[in-house]
C-alpha positions as CSV (number, residue, x, y, z in Angstrom):
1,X,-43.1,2.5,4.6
2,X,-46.2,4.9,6.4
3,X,-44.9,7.7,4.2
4,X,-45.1,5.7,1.2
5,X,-48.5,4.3,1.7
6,X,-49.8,7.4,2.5
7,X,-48.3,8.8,-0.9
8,X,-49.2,5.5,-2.8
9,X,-53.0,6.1,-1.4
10,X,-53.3,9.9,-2.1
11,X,-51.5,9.3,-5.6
12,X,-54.1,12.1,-7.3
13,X,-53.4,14.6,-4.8
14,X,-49.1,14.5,-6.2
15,X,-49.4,15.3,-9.6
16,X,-46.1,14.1,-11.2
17,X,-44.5,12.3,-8.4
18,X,-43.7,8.4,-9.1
19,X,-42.6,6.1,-6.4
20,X,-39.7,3.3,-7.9
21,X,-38.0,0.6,-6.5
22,X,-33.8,1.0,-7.4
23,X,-30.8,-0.7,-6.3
24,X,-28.5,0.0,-3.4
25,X,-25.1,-1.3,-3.3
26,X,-24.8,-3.7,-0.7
27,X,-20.5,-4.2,0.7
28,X,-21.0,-7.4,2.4
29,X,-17.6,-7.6,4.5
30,X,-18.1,-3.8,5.1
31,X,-15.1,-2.1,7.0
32,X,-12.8,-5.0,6.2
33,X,-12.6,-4.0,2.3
34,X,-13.5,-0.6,2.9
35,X,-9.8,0.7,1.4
36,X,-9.8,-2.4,-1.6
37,X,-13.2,-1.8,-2.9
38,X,-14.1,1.8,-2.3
39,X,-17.9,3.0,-2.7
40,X,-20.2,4.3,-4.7
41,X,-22.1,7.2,-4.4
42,X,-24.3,9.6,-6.6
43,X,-22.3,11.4,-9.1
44,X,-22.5,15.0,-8.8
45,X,-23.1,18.3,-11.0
46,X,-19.5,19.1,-12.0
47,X,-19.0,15.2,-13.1
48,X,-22.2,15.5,-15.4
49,X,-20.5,18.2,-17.1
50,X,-17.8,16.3,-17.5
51,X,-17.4,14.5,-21.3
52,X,-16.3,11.2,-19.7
53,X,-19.6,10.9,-18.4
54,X,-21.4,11.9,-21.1
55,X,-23.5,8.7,-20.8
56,X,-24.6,9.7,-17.4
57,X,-27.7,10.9,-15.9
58,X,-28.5,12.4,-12.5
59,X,-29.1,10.3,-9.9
60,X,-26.8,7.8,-11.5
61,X,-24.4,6.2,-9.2
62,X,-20.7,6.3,-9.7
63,X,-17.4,4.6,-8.2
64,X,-15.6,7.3,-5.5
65,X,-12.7,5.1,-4.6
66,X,-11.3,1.9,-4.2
67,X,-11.8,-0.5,-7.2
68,X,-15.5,1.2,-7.7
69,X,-13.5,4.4,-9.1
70,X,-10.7,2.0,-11.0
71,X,-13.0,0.1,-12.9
72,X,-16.2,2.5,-13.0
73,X,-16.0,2.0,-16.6
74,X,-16.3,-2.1,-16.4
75,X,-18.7,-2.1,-13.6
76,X,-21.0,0.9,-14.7
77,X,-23.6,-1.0,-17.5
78,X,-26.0,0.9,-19.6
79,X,-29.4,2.5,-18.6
80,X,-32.6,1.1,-19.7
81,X,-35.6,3.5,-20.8
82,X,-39.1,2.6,-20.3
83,X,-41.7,5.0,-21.7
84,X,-45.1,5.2,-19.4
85,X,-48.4,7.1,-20.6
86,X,-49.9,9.1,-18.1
87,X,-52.9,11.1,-18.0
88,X,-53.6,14.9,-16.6
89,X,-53.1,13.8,-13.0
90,X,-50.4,12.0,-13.2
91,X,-51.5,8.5,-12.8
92,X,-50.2,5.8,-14.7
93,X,-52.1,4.0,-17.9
94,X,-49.6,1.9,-19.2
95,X,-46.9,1.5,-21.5
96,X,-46.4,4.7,-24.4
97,X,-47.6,2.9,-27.6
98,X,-44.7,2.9,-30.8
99,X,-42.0,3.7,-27.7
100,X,-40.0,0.3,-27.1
101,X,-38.2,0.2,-24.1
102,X,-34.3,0.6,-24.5
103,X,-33.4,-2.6,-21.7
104,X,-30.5,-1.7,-19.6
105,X,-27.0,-3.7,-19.3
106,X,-25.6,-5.2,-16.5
107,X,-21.6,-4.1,-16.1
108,X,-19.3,-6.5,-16.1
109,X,-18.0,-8.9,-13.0
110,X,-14.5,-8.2,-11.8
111,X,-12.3,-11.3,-10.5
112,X,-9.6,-10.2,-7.7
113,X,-6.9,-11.7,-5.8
114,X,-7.7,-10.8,-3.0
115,X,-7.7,-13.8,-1.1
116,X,-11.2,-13.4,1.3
117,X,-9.7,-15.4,4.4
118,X,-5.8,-13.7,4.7
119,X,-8.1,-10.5,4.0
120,X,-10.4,-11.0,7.2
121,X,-7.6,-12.3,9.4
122,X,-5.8,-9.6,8.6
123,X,-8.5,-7.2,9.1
124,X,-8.9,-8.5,12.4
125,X,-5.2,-8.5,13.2
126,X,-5.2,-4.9,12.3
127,X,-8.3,-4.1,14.5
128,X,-5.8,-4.2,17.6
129,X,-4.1,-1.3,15.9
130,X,-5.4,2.6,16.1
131,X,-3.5,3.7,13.0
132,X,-1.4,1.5,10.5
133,X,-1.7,0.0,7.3
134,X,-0.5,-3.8,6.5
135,X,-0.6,-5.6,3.4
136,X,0.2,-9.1,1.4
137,X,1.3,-10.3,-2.0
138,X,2.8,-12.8,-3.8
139,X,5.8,-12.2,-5.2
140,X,5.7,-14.1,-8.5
141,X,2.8,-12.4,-9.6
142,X,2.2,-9.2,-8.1
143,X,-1.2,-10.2,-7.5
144,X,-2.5,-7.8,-4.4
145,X,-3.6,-10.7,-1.7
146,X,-4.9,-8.4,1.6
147,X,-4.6,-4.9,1.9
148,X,-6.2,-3.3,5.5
149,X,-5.4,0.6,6.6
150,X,-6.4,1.5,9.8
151,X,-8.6,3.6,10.9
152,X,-11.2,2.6,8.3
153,X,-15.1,3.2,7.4
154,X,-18.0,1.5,6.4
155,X,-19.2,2.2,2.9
156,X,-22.3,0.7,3.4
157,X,-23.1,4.2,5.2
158,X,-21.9,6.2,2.6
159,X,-24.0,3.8,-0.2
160,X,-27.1,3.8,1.8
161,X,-27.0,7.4,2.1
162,X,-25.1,9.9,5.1
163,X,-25.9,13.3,6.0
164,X,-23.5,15.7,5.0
165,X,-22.5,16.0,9.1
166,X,-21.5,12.9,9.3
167,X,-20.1,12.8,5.8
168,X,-18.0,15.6,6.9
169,X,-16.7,14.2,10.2
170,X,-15.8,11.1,8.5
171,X,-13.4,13.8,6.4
172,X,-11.8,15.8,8.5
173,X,-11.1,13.2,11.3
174,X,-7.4,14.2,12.1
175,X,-6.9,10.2,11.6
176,X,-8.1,10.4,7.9
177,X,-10.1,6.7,7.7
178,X,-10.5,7.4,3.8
179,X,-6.6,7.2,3.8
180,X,-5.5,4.5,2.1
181,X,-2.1,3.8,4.0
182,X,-1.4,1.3,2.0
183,X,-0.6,3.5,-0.9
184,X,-0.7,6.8,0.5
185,X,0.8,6.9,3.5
186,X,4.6,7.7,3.0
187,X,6.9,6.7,5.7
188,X,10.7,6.1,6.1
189,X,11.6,2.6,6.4
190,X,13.9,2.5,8.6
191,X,16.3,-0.8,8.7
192,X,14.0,-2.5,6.5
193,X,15.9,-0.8,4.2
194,X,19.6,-2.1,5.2
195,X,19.3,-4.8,2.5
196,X,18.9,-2.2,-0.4
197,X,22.7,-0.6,1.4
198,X,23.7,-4.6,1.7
199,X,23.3,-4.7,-1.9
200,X,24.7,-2.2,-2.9
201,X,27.6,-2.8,-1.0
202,X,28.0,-6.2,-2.7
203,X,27.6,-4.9,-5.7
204,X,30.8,-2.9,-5.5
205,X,32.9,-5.9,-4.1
206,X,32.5,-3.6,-0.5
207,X,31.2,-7.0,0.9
208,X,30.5,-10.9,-0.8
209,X,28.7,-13.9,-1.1
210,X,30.9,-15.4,1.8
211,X,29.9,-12.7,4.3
212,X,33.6,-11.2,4.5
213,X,34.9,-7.9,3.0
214,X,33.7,-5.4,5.8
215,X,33.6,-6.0,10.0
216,X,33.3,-3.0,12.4
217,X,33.2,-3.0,16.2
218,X,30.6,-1.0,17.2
219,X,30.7,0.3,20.7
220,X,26.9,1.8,20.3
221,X,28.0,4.4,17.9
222,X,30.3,6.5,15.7
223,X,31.9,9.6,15.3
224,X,31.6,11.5,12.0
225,X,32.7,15.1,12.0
226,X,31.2,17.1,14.4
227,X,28.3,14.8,15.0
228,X,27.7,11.0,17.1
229,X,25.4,8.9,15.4
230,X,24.1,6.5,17.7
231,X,23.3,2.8,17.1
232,X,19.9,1.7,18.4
233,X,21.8,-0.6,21.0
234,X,23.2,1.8,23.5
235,X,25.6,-0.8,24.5
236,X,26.6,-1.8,21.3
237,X,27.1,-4.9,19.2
238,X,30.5,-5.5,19.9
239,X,32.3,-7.0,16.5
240,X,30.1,-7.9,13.5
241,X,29.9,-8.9,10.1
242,X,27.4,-8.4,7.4
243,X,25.1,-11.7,8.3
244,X,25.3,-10.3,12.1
245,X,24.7,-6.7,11.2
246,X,21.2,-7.9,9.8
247,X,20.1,-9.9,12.1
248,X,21.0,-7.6,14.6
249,X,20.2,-4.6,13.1
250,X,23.3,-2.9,13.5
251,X,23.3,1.0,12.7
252,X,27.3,1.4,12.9
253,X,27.9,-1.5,10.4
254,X,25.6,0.2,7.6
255,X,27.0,3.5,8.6
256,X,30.3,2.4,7.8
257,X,29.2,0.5,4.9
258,X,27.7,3.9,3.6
259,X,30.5,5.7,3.9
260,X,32.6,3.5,1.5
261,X,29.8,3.7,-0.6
262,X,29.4,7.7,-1.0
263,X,26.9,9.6,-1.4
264,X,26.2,10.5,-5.2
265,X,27.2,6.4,-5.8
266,X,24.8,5.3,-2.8
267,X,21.6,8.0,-4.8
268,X,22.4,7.3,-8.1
269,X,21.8,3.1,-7.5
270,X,18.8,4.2,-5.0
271,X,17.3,5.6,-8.0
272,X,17.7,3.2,-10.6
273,X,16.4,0.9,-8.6
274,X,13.2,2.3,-9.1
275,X,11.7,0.9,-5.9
276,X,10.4,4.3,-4.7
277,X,8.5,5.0,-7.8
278,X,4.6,4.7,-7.7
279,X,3.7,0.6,-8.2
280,X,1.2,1.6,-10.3
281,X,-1.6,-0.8,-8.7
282,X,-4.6,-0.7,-10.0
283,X,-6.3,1.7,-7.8
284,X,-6.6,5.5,-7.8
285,X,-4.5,8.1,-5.9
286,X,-1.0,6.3,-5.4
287,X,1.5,8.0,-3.9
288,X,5.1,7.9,-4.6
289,X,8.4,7.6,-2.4
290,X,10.7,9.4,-2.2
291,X,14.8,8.6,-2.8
292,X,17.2,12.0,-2.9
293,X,19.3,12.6,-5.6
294,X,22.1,16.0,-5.5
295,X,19.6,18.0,-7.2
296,X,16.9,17.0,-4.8
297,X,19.3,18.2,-2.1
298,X,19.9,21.5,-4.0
299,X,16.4,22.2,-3.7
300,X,15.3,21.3,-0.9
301,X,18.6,22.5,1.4
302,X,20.3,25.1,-0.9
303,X,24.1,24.1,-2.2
304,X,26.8,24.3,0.9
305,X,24.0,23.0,3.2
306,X,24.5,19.3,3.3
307,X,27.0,17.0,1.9
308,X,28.7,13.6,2.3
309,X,27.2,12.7,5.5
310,X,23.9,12.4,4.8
311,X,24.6,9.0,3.4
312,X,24.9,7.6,6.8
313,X,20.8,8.3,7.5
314,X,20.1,7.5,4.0
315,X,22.0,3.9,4.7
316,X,19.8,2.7,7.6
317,X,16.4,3.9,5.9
318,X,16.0,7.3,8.0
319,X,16.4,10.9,6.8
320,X,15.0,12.2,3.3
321,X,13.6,8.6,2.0
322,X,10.2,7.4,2.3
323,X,7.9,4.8,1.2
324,X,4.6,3.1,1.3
325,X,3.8,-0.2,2.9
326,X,3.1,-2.0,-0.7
327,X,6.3,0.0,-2.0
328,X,7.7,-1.7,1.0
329,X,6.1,-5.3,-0.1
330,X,7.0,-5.1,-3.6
331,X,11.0,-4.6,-3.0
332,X,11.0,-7.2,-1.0
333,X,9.1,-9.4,-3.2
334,X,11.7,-8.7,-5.7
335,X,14.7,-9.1,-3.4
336,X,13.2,-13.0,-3.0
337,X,12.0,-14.0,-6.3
338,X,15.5,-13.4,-8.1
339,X,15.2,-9.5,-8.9
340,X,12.1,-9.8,-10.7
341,X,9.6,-6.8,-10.5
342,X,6.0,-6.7,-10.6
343,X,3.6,-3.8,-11.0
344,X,1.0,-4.9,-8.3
345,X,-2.0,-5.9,-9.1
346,X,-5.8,-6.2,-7.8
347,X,-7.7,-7.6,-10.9
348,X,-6.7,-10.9,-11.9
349,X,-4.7,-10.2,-14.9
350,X,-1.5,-12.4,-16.5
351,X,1.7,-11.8,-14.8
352,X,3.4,-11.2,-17.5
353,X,1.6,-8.1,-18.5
354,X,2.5,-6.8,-15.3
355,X,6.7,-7.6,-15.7
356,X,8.9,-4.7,-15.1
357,X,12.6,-4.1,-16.0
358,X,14.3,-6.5,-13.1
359,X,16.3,-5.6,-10.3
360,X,20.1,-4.8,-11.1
361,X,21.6,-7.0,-8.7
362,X,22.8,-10.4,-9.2
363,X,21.4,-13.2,-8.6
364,X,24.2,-14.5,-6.6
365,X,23.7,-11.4,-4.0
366,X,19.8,-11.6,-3.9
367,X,20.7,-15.0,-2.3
368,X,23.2,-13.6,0.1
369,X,19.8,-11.7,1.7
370,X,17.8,-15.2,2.9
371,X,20.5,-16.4,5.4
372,X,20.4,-13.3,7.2
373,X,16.3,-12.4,6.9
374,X,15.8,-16.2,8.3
375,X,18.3,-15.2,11.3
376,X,16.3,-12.3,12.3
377,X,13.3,-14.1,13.2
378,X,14.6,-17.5,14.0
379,X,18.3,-16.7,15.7
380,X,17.2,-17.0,19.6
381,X,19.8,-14.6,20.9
382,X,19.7,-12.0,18.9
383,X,17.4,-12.1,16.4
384,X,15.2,-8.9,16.6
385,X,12.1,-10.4,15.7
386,X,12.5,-13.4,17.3
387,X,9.6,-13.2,19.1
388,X,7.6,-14.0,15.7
389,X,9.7,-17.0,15.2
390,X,7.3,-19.8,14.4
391,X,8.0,-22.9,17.3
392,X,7.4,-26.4,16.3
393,X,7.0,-25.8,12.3
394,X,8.8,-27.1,9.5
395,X,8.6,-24.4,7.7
396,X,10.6,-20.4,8.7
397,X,9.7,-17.0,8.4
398,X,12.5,-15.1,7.4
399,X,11.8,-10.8,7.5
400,X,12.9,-7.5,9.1
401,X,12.1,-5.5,11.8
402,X,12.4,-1.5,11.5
403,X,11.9,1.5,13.4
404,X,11.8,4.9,12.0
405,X,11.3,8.6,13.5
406,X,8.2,10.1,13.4
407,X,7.8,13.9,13.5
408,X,4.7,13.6,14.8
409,X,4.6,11.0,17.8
410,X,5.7,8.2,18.6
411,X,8.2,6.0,16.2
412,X,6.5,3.9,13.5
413,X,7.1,0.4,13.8
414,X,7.5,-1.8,10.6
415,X,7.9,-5.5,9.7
416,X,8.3,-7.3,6.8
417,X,8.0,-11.1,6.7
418,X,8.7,-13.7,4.0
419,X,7.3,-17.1,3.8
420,X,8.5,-19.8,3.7
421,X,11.7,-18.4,4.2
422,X,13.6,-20.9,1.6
423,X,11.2,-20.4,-1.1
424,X,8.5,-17.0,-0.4
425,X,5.7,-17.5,-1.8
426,X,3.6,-14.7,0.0
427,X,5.2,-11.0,1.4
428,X,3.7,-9.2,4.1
429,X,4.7,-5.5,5.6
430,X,3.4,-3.8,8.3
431,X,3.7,-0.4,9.5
C-alpha cells in the first residue's frame, strides 16, 4: 500500500503506468477441495498461441486443474473494454469520446454434488493419513459426493501468486500433492477384488445362489507347480465355503476358484467388464486400470514366459491388475445397485445421460454379494473389518477389506464400505 501511494502521488513522473484494482480467486475451504476444484492461474505464452484461446489476452486467468480446467469454458466470461483518453504524460482525462465500452460477462455458475459436510469430514479423516486417496458416491447416480488425496496443496497460494521456488517444490515433492489419487493413482486391489472372481465363478455354475458348488480346506496355502502360494492367514482357514471365503478373506478358496476358471476365461470376462477402463469423470487427466489379456502377456513377458498360473494372483486382485480408488467405487457401486453402471460425475447433470452398458451378471448373483460384504464387517469372529462394525445402530455397513503389495514400501491398505448394507445408497473406498 506505501508503494502504491508513492506511485499514485508521483503519477507524472511514470509515464504510461496505470494502477487497477482486479479480481483474485478466492478457494474458501482451501486444501480440502484442493484436488475437486483445481486453480487458476495466468495463462501462459504457448496457450495464447493456441486457437482455443483465441479469445484470450495476457494476463488473463485460466483453469490449471481440477474443475477450473474442466469447465474453463463455462466459468471463463467475456472481457469488457473500456477506452480512457490520456494526455502526453500519461494522466488520465476521461472516457475516449465515440469509443463505447464493450461491458464484460460474468461465466456461468456450476452446481456440484459434492456434498460440503461428507467432503470436510472426510478431509479431516484423511488428514490422519500421509499419503492416500479416499472417495464417495452414490451409486444410483454416479454423482461424485467427496473426493480427498493426500498429500494436498492450497490453491489459494498458487491464485494469489507463488514464486517459482516454491512453485517448484510444490512439483517435484517425491509425494506429488498435485496428484490426484483419486484418479491417477493406480494401485492393485487386492481382495477387494474377490467379488469380481466370485462372480465370475457364479456365472459359470462354479459356485450358486445357495453358497454350495465349491469348499476347500485351506491349511494356510497351496501347492501349484513348482511354487506355494500362501494365504494371508498363516494358520489357515480350515474348511470354507464361498460366504466364509469373503468374509474371511480367504486366498486358497479364490485360488482354487481361479483355477477352475482359467486363465484366457477369467481375462476375457475381466475385460468385458469394463471396470478398469477410465470412468470418464468430469475432470482432466484420468488414468486407466489396467486388466491383462494374452496379448498383454505377450508383450509385456514374451510367449513361453508365463502361463496358466498367473490366474491365481490375478484371482485375489494382486499381480498385473490395477485400479484407481473411484475405479474402485464405481464397481462396487454397480455390484449394489443391480449391475447398473454410471460414468461418474461432478457437475450435477441427469443420470441418465451418464448410463453405461450394465454389468453382465445377473441379478440373482449381484445379490449373492450383500450377505457376505455385511459379514465382513458385522460377523464378530471373523469378520476382517469388524473393527468398523457400527454397535448399537439399526442400520449395517457391509464392505471389504484388502491388502496389496507395494513395490515401493509398505503394503497399501484398502476398504470399501456400503451403506446401508440392505439398500446402499452411498460407496466409499479408501486406499
Amino acid at each position: 500500500q506505501k508503494t502504491l501511494a508513492v506511485v499514485e502521488e508521483h503519477r507524472s513522473a511514470f509515464p504510461g503506468i496505470f494502477i487497477r484494482s482486479d479480481m483474485k480467486r478466492s478457494y474458501v475451504y482451501g486444501p480440502a477441495l484442493a484436488h475437486v476444484l483445481g486453480y487458476v492461474g495466468e495463462i501462459t505464452d504457448s496457450q495464447l498461441e493456441d486457437s482455443v484461446y483465441a479469445d484470450y489476452t495476457m494476463g488473463s486467468l485460466i483453469g490449471r486443474s481440477g474443475i477450473e480446467a474442466q469447465y474453463e469454458h463455462l466459468l471463463h466470461g467475456e472481457r469488457g473494454v473500456k477506452f480512457i483518453e490520456v494526455d502526453a504524460r500519461g494522466r488520465e482525462l476521461g472516457p475516449f469520446r465515440d469509443k463505447i465500452p464493450v461491458m464484460p460477462t460474468r461465466g456461468n455458475d456450476l452446481q456440484l454434488t459434492i456434498d460440503l459436510r461428507l467432503q470436510k469430514a472426510m478431509h479431516a479423516i484423511m488428514d490422519t493419513i500421509k499419503i492416500g486417496a479416499m472417495v464417495a458416491v452414490n451409486p444410483h447416480t454416479g454423482g461424485v459426493l467427496a473426493m480427498v488425496s493426500k498429500p494436498g496443496f492450497d490453491p489459494n497460494r498458487l491464485s494469489s501468486g507463488i514464486s517459482t521456488g516454491q512453485f517448484r517444490q510444490l512439483l517435484f515433492n517425491p509425494n506429488k500433492p498435485f496428484l490426484n489419487r483419486t484418479i491417477q493413482g493406480i494401485y492393485p486391489p487386492g481382495s477387494t477384488f474377490k467379488v469380481i472372481t466370485a462372480l465370475v465363478g457364479a456365472d459359470l455354475e462354479l459356485i450358486g445362489p445357495d453358497m454350495h458348488g465349491l469348499e476347500v480346506t485351506c491349511r494356510g496355502g497351496m501347492q501349484y507347480g513348482r511354487r506355494y502360494f500362501k494365504c494371508w492367514q498363516a494358520g489357515g482357514h480350515g474348511k470354507v465355503g464361498y460366504h466364509h471365503a469373503i468374509v474371511r478373506s480367504c486366498d486358497t478358496f479364490f485360488y482354487q476358484l481361479g483355477i477352475k476358471i482359467g486363465l484366457e476365461r477369467f481375462c476375457r470376462y475381466g475385460n468385458e467388464c469394463g471396470l478398469l477402463e477410465k470412468t470418464g469423470i468430469d475432470l482432466p487427466n484420468e488414468e486407466s486400470g489396467l486388466f491383462p489379456d494374452e496379448n498383454w502377456y505377450n508383450r509385456n513377458y514374451g510367449r513361453g514366459n508365463w502361463g496358466p498360473g498367473n490366474v491365481l494372483n490375478l484371482s485375489i486382485g494382486q499381480g498385473e491388475i490395477s485400479m484407481s480408488p473411484l475405479q474402485l467405487a464405481m464397481m462396487y457401486s454397480s455390484l449394489c445397485n443391480g449391475g447398473r453402471r454410471y460414468r461418474p460425475q461432478l457437475l450435477q447433470t441427469d443420470p441418465e445421460t451418464l448410463r453405461l452398458q450394465d454389468l453382465m451378471f445377473s441379478r440373482e448373483h449381484l445379490d449373492m454379494l450383500i450377505p457376505p460384504l455385511t459379514g465382513v464387517v458385522n460377523d464378530p469372529n471373523y469378520g476382517t473389518a469388524r473393527g468398523s462394525r457400527l454397535w448399537g445402530q439399526e442400520l449395517k455397513l457391509a464392505g471389504k477389506t484388502g491388502t496389496s503389495q507395494n513395490p515401493h514400501g509398505e503394503d497399501h491398505g484398502l476398504f470399501v464400505g456400503l451403506f446401508p448394507a440392505s439398500a446402499p445408497e452411498i460407496v466409499v473406498s479408501i486406499v
